[in-house]
PyMOL Python script that loads the backbone (N, CA, C, O; Angstrom):
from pymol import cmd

cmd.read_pdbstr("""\
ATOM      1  N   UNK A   1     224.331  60.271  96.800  1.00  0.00           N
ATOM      2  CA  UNK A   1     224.094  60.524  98.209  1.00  0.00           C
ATOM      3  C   UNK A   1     224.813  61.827  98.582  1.00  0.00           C
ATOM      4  O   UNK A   1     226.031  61.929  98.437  1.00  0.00           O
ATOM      5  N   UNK A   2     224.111  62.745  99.025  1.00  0.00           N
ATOM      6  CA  UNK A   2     224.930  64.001  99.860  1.00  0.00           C
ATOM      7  C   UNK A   2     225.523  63.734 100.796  1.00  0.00           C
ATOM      8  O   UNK A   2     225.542  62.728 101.505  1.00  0.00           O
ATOM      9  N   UNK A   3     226.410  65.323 100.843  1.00  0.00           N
ATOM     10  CA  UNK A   3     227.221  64.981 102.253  1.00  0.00           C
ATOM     11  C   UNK A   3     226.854  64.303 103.868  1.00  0.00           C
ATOM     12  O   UNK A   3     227.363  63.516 104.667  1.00  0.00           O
ATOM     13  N   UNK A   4     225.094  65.554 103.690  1.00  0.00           N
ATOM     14  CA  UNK A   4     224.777  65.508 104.998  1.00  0.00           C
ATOM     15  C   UNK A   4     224.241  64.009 104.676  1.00  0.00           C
ATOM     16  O   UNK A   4     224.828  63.273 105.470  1.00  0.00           O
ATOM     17  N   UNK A   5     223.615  63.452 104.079  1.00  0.00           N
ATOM     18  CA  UNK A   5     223.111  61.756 104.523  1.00  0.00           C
ATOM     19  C   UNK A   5     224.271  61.044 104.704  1.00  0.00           C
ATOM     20  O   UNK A   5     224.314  60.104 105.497  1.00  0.00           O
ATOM     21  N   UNK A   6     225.776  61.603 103.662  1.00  0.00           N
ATOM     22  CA  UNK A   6     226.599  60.692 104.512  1.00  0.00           C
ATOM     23  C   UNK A   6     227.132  60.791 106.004  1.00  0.00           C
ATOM     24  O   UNK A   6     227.344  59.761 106.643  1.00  0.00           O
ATOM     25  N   UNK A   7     227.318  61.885 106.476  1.00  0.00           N
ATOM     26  CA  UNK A   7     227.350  62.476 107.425  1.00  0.00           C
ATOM     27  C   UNK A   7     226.554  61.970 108.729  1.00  0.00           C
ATOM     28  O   UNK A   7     227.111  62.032 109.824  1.00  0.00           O
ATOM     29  N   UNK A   8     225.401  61.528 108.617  1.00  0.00           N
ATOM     30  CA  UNK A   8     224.267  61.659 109.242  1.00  0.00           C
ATOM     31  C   UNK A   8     224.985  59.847 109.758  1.00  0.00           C
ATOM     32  O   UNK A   8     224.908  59.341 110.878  1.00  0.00           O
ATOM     33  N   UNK A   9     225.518  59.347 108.720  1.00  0.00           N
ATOM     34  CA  UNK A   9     225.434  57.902 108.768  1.00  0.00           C
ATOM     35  C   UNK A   9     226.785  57.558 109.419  1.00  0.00           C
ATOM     36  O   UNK A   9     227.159  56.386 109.467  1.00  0.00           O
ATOM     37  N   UNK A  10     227.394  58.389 109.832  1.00  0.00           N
ATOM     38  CA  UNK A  10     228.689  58.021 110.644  1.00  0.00           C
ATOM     39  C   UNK A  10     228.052  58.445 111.846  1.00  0.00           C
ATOM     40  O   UNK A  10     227.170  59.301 111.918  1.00  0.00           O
ATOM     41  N   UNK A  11     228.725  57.569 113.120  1.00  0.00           N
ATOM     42  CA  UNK A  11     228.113  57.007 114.181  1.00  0.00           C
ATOM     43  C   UNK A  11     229.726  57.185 115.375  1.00  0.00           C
ATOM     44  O   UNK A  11     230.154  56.176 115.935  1.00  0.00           O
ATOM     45  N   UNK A  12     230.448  58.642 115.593  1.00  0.00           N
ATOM     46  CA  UNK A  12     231.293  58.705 116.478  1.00  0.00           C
ATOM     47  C   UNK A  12     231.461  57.878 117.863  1.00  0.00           C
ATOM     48  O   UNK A  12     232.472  58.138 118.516  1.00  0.00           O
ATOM     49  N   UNK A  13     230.597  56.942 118.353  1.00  0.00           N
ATOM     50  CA  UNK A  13     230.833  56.166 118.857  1.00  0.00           C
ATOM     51  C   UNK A  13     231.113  54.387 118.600  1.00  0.00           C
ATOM     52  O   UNK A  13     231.344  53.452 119.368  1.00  0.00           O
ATOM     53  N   UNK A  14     230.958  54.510 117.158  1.00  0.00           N
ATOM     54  CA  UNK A  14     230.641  52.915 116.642  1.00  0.00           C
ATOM     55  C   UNK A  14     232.832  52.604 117.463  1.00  0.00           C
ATOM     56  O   UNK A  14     233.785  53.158 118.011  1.00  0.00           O
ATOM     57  N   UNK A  15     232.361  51.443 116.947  1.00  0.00           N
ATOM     58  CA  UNK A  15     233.834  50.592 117.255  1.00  0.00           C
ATOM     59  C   UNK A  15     234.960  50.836 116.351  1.00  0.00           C
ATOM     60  O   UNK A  15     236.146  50.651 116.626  1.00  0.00           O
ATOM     61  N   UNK A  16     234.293  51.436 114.820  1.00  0.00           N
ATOM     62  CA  UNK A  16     235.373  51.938 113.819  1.00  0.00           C
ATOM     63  C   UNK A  16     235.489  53.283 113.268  1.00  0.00           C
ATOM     64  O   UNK A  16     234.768  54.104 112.701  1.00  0.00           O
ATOM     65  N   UNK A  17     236.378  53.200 113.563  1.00  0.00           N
ATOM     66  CA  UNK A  17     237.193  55.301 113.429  1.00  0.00           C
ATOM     67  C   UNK A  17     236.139  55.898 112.908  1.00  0.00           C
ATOM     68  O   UNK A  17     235.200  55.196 112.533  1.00  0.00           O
ATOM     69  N   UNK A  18     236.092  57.116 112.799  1.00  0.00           N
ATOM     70  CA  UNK A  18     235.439  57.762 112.217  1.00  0.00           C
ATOM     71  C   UNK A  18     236.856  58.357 110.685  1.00  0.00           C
ATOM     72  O   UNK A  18     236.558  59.067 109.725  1.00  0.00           O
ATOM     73  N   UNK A  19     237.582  58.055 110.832  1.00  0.00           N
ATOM     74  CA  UNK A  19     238.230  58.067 109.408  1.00  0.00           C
ATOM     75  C   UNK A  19     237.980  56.948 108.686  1.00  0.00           C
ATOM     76  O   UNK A  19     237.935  57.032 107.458  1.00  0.00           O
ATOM     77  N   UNK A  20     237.701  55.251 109.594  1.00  0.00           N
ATOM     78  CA  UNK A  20     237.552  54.625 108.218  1.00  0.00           C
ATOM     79  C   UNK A  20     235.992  54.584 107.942  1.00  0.00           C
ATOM     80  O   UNK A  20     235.467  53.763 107.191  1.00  0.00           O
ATOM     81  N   UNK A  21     235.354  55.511 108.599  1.00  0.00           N
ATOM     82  CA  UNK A  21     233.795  55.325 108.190  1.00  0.00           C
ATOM     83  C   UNK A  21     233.671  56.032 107.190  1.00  0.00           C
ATOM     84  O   UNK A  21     232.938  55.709 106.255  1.00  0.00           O
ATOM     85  N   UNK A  22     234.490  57.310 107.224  1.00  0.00           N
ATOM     86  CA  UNK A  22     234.092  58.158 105.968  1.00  0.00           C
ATOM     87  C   UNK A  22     235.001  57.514 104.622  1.00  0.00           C
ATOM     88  O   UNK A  22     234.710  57.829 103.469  1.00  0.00           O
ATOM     89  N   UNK A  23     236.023  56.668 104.914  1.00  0.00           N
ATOM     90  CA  UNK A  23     236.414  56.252 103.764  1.00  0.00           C
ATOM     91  C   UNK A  23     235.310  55.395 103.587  1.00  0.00           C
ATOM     92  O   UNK A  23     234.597  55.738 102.644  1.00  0.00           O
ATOM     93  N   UNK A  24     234.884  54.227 104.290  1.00  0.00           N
ATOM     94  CA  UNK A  24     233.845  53.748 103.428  1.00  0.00           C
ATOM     95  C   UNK A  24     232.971  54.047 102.679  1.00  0.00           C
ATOM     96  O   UNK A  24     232.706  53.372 101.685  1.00  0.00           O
ATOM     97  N   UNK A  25     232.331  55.150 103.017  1.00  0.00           N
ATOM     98  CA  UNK A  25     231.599  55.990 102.692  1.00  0.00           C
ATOM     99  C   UNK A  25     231.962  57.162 101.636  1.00  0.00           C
ATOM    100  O   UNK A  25     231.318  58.206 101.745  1.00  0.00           O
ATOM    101  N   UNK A  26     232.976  57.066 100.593  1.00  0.00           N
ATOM    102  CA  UNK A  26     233.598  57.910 100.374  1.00  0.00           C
ATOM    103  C   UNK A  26     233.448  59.585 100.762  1.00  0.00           C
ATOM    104  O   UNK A  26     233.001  60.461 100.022  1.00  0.00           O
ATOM    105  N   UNK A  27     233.817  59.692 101.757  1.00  0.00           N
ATOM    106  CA  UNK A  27     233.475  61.004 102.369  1.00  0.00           C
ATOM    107  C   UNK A  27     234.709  62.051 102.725  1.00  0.00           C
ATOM    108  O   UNK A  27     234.778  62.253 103.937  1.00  0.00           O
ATOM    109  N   UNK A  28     235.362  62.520 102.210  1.00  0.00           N
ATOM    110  CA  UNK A  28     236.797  63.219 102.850  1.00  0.00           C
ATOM    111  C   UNK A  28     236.152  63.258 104.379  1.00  0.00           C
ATOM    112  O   UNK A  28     234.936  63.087 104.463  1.00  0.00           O
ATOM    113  N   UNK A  29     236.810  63.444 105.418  1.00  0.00           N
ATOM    114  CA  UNK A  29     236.977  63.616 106.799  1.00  0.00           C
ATOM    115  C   UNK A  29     236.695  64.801 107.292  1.00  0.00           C
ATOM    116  O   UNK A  29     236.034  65.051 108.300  1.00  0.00           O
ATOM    117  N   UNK A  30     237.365  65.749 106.339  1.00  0.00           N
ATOM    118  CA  UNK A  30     237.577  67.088 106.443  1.00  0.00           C
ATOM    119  C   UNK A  30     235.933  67.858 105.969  1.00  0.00           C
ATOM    120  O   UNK A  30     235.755  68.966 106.476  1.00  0.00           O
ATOM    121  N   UNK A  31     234.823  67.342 105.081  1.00  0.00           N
ATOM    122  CA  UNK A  31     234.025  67.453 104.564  1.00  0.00           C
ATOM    123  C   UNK A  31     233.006  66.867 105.956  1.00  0.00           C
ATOM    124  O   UNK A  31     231.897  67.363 106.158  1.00  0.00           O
ATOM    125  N   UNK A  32     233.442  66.023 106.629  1.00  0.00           N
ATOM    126  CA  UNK A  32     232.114  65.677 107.807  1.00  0.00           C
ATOM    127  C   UNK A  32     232.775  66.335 109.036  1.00  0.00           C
ATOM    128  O   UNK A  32     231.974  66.376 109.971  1.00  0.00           O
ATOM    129  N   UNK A  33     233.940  66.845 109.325  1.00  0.00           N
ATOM    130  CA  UNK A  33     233.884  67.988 110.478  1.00  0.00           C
ATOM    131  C   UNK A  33     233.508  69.404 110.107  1.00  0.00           C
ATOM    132  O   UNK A  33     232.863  70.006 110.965  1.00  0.00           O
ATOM    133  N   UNK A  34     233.857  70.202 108.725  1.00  0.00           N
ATOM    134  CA  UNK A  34     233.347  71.173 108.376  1.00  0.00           C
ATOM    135  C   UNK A  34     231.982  71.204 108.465  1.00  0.00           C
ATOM    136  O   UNK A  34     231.493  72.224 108.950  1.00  0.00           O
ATOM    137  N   UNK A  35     231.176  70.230 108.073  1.00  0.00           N
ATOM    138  CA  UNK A  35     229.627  70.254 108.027  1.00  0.00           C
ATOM    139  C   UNK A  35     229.134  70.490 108.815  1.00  0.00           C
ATOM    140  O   UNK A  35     228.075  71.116 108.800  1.00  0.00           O
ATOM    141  N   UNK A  36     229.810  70.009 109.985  1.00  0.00           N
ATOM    142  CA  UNK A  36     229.336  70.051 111.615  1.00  0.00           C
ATOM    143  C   UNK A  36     229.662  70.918 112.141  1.00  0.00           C
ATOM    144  O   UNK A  36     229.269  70.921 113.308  1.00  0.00           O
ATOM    145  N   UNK A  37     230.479  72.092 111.744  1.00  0.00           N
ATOM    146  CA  UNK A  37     231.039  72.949 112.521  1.00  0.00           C
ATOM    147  C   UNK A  37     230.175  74.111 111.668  1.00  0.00           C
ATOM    148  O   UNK A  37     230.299  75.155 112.307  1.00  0.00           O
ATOM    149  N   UNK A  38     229.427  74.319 110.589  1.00  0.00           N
ATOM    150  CA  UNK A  38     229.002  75.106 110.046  1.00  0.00           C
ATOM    151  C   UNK A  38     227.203  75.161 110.544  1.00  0.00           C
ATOM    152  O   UNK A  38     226.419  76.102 110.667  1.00  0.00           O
ATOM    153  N   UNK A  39     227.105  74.128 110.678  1.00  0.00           N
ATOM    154  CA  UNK A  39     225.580  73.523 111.175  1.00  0.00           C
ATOM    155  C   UNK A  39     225.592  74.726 112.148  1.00  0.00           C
ATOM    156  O   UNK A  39     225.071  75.733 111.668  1.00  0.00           O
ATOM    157  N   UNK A  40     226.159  74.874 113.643  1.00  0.00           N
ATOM    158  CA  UNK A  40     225.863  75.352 114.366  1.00  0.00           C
ATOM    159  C   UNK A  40     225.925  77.130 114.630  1.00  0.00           C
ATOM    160  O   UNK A  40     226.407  77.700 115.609  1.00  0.00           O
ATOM    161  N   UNK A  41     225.359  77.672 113.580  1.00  0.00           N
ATOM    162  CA  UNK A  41     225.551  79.038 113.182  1.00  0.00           C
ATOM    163  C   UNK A  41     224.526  79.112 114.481  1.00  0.00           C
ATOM    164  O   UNK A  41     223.918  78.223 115.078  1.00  0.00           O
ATOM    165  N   UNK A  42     224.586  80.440 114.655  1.00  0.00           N
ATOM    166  CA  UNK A  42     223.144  80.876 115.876  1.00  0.00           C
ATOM    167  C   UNK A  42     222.383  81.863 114.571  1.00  0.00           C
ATOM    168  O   UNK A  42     222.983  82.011 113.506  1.00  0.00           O
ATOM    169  N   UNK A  43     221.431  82.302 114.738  1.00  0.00           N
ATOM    170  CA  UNK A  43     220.432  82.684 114.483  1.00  0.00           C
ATOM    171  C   UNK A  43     220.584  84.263 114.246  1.00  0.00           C
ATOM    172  O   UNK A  43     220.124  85.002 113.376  1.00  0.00           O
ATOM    173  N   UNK A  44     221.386  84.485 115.328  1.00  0.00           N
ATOM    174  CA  UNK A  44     221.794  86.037 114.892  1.00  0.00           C
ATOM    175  C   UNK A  44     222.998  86.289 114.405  1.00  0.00           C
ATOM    176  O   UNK A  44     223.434  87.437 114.312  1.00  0.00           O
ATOM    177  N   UNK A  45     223.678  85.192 114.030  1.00  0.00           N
ATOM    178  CA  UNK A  45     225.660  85.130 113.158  1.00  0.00           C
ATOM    179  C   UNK A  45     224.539  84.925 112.027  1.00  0.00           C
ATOM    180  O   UNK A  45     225.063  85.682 111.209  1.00  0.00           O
ATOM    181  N   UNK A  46     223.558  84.534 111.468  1.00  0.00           N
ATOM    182  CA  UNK A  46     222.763  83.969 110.239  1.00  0.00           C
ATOM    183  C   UNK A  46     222.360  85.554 109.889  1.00  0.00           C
ATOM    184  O   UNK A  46     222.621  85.985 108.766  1.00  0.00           O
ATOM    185  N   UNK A  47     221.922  86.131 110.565  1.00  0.00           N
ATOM    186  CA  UNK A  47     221.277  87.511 110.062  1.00  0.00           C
ATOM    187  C   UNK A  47     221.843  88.246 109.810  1.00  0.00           C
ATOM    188  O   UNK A  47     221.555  88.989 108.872  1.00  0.00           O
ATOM    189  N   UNK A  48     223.404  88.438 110.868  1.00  0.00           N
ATOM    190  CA  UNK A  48     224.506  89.357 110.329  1.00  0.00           C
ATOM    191  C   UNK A  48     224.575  89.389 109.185  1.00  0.00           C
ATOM    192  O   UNK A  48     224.047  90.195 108.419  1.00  0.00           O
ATOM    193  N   UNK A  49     225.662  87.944 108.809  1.00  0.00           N
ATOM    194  CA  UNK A  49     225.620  87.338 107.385  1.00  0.00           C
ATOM    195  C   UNK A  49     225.090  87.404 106.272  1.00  0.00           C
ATOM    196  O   UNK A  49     225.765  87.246 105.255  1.00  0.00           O
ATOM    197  N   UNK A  50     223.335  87.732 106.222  1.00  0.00           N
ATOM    198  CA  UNK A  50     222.445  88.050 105.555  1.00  0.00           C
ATOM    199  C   UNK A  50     222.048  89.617 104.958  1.00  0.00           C
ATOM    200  O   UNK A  50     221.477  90.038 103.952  1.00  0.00           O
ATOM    201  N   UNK A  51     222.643  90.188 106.090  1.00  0.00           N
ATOM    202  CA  UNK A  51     222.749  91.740 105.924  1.00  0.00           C
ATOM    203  C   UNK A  51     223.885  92.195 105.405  1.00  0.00           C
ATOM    204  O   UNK A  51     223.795  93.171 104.659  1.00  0.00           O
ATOM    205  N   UNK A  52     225.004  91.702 105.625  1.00  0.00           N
ATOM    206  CA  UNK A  52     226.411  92.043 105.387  1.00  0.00           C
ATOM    207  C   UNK A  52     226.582  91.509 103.628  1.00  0.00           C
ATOM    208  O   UNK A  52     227.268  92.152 102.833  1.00  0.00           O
ATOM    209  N   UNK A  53     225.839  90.265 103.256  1.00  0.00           N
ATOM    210  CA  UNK A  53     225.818  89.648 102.303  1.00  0.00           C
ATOM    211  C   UNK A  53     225.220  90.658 101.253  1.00  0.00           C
ATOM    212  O   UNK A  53     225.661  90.871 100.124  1.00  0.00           O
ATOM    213  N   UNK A  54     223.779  91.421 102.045  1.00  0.00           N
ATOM    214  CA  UNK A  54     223.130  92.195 101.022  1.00  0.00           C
ATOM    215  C   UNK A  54     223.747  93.367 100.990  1.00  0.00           C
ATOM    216  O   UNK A  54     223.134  94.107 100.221  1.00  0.00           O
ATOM    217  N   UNK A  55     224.696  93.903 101.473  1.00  0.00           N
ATOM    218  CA  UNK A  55     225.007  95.324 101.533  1.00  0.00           C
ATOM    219  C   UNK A  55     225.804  95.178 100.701  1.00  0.00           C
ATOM    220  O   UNK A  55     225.624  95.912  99.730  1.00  0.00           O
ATOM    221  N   UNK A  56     227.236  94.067 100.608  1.00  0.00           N
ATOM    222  CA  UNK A  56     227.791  93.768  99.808  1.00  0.00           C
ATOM    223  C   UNK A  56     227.577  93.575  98.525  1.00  0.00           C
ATOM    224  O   UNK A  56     228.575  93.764  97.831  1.00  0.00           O
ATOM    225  N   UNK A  57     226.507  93.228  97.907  1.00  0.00           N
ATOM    226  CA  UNK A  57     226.286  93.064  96.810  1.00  0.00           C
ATOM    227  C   UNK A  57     225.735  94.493  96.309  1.00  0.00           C
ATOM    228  O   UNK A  57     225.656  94.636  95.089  1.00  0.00           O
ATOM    229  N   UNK A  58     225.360  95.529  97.112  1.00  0.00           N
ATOM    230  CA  UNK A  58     225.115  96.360  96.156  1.00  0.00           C
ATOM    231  C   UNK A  58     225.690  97.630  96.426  1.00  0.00           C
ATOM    232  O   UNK A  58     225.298  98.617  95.803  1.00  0.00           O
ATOM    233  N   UNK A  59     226.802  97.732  97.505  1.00  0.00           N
ATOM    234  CA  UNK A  59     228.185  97.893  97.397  1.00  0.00           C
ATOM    235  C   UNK A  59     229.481  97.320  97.795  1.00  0.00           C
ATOM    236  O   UNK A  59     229.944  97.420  98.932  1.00  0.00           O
ATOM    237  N   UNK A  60     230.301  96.446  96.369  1.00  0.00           N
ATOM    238  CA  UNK A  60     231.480  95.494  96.898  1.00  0.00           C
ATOM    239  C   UNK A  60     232.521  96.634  97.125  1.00  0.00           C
ATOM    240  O   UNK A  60     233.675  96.219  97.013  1.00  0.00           O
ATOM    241  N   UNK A  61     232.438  97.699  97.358  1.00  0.00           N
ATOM    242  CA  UNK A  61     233.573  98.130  97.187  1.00  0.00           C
ATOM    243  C   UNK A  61     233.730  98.810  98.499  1.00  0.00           C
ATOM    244  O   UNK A  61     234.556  99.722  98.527  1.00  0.00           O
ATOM    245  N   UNK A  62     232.890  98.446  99.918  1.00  0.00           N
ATOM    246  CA  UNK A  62     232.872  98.654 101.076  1.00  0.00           C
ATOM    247  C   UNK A  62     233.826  98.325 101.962  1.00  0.00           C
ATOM    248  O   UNK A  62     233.925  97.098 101.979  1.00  0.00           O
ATOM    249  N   UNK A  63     234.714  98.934 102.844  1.00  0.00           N
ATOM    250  CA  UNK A  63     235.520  98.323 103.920  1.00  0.00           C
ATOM    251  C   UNK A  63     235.027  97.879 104.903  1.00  0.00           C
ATOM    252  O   UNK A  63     233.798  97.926 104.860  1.00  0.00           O
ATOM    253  N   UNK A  64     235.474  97.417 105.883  1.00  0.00           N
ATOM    254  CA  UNK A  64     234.932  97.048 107.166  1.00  0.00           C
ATOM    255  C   UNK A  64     234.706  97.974 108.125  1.00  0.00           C
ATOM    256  O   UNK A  64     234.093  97.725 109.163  1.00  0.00           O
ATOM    257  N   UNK A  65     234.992  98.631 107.949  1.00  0.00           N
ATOM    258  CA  UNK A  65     234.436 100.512 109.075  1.00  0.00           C
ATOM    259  C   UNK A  65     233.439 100.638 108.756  1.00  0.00           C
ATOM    260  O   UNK A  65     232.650 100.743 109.696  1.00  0.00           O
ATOM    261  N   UNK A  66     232.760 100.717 107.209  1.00  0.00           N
ATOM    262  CA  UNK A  66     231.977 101.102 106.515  1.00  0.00           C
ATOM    263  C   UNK A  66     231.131  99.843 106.953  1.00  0.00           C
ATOM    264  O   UNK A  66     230.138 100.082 107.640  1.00  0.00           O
ATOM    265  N   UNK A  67     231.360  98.764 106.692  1.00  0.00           N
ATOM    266  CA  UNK A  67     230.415  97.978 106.939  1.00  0.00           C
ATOM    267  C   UNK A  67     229.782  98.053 108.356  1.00  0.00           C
ATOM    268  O   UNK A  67     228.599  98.270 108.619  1.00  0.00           O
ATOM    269  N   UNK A  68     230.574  97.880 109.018  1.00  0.00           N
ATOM    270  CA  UNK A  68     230.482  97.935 110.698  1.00  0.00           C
ATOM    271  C   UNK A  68     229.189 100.028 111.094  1.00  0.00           C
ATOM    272  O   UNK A  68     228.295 100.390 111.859  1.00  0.00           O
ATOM    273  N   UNK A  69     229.949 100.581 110.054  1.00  0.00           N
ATOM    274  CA  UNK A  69     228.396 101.449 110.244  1.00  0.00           C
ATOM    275  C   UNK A  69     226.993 101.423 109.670  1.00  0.00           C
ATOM    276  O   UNK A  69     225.879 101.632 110.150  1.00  0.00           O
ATOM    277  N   UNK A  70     227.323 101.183 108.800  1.00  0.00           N
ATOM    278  CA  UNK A  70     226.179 100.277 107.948  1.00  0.00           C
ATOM    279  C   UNK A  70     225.264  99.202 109.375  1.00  0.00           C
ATOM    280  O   UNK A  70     224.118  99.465 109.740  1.00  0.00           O
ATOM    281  N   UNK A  71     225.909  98.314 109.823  1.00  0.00           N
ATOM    282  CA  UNK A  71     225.486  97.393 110.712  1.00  0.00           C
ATOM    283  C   UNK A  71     224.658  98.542 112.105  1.00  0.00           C
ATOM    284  O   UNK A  71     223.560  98.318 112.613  1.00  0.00           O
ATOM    285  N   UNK A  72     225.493  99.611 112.407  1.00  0.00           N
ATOM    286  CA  UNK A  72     224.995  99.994 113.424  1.00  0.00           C
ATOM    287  C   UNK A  72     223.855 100.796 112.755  1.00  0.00           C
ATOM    288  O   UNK A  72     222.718 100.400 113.011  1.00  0.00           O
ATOM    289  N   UNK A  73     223.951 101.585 112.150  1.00  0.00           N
ATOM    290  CA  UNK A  73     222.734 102.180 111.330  1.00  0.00           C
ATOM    291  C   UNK A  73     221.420 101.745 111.567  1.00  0.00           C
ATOM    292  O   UNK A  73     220.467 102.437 111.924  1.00  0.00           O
ATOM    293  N   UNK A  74     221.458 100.157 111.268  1.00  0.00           N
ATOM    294  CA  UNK A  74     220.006  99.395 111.351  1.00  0.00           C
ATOM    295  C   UNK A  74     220.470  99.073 112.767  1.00  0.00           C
ATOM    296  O   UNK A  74     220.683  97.894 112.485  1.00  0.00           O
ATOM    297  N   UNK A  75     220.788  99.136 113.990  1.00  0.00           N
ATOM    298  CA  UNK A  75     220.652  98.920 115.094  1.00  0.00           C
ATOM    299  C   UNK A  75     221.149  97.516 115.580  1.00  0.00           C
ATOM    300  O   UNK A  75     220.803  97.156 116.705  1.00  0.00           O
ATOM    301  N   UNK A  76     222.103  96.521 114.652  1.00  0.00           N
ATOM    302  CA  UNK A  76     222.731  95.509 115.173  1.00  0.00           C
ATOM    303  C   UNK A  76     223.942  95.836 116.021  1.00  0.00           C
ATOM    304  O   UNK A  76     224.806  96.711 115.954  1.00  0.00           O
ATOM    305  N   UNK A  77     223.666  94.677 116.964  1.00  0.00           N
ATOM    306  CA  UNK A  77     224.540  94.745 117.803  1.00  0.00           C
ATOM    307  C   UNK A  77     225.406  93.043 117.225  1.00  0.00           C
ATOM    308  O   UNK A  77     224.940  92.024 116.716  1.00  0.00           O
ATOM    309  N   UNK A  78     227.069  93.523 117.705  1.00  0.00           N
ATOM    310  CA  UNK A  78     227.967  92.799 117.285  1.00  0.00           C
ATOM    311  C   UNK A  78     229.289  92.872 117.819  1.00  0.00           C
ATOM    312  O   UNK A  78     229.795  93.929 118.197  1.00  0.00           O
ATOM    313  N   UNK A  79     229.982  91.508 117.863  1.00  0.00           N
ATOM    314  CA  UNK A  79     230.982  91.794 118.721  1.00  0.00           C
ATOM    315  C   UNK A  79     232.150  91.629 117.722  1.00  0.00           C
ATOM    316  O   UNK A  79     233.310  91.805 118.094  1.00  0.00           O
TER     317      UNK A  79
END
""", "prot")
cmd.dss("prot")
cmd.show_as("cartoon", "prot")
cmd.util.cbc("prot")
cmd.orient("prot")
């Protein structure tokens, strides 16, 4: 069973913790709040990511100035 089906199967309002659900479930705790906190990327933190990911790979040896012009180059905006 994956994380997310275990995940899916804890129920933050049931009557029992949500620590002993994920122990039942053998689930670290820490593994079903990360999941949930990663879920909610927006759409344009996803594309950054995607661009920054590809620039990186075909130069790792970029700083973050460099990257950050790189980004404006193609016309992203970023805070």
């Amino acid at each position: 069973m994956s994380v997310q089906e275990k995940q899916v199967m804890i129920d933050p309002n049931h009557n029992i913790s949500i620590a002993e659900q994920c122990e039942l479930l053998s689930l670290p705790r820490s593994s079903y709040y990360r999941a949930s906190a990663v879920t909610g990327e927006s759409k344009k933190n996803l594309l950054l990511m995607d661009l920054i990911d590809e620039e990186y790979m075909r130069h790792p040896f970029l700083g973050s100035r460099k990257m950050r012009n790189y980004l404006r180059r193609l016309g992203q905006s970023y805070n």
